[in-house]
N, C-alpha and C positions, 0 to 999 in steps of 0.2 A: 537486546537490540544491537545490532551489527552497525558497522559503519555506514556513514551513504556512500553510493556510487553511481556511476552514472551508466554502468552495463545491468542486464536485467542477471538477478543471481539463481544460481543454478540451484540451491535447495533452499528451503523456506518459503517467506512470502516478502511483499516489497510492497509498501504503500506508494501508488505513484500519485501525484498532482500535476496537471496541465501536459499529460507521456510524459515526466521527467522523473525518474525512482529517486525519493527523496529521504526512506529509512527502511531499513531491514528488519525482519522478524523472524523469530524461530518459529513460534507458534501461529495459526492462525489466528488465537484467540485473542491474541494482542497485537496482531495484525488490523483487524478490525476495531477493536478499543480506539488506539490509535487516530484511525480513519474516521470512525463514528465521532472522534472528539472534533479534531480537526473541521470536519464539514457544517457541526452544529455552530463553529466560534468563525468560517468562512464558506457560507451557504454557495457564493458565487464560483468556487474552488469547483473543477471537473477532478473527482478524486475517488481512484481504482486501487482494489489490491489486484496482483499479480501473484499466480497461484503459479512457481518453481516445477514440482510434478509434474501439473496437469500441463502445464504453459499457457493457461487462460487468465483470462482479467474478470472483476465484480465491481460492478458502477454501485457507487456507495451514496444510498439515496438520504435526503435529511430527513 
């Protein structure tokens, strides 16, 4: 896991909350872990990974 920041990062992926990039990932695998923990323990959270590559987002449903 990468630092947080608040510019979108250039390789990897990025779990965002509310548009604000709030942790870095290498993998997408734990990119998602992540995300999917998060959203179960705050349902009301609007929470995206952010795919580096592609330069797209994935609405991470509970």
């Amino acid at each position: 896991m990468a630092p947080r920041s608040n510019e979108l990062p250039k390789t990897g992926f990025a779990v965002e909350i509310d548009r604000r990039i709030k942790a870095e990932f290498n993998t997408r695998e734990g990119a998602e872990n992540g995300a999917i923990e998060l959203k179960r323990r705050f349902p009301a959270l609007r929470i995206r990974l952010y795919d580096a590559e592609t330069q797209s987002r994935h609405e991470i449903q509970a």
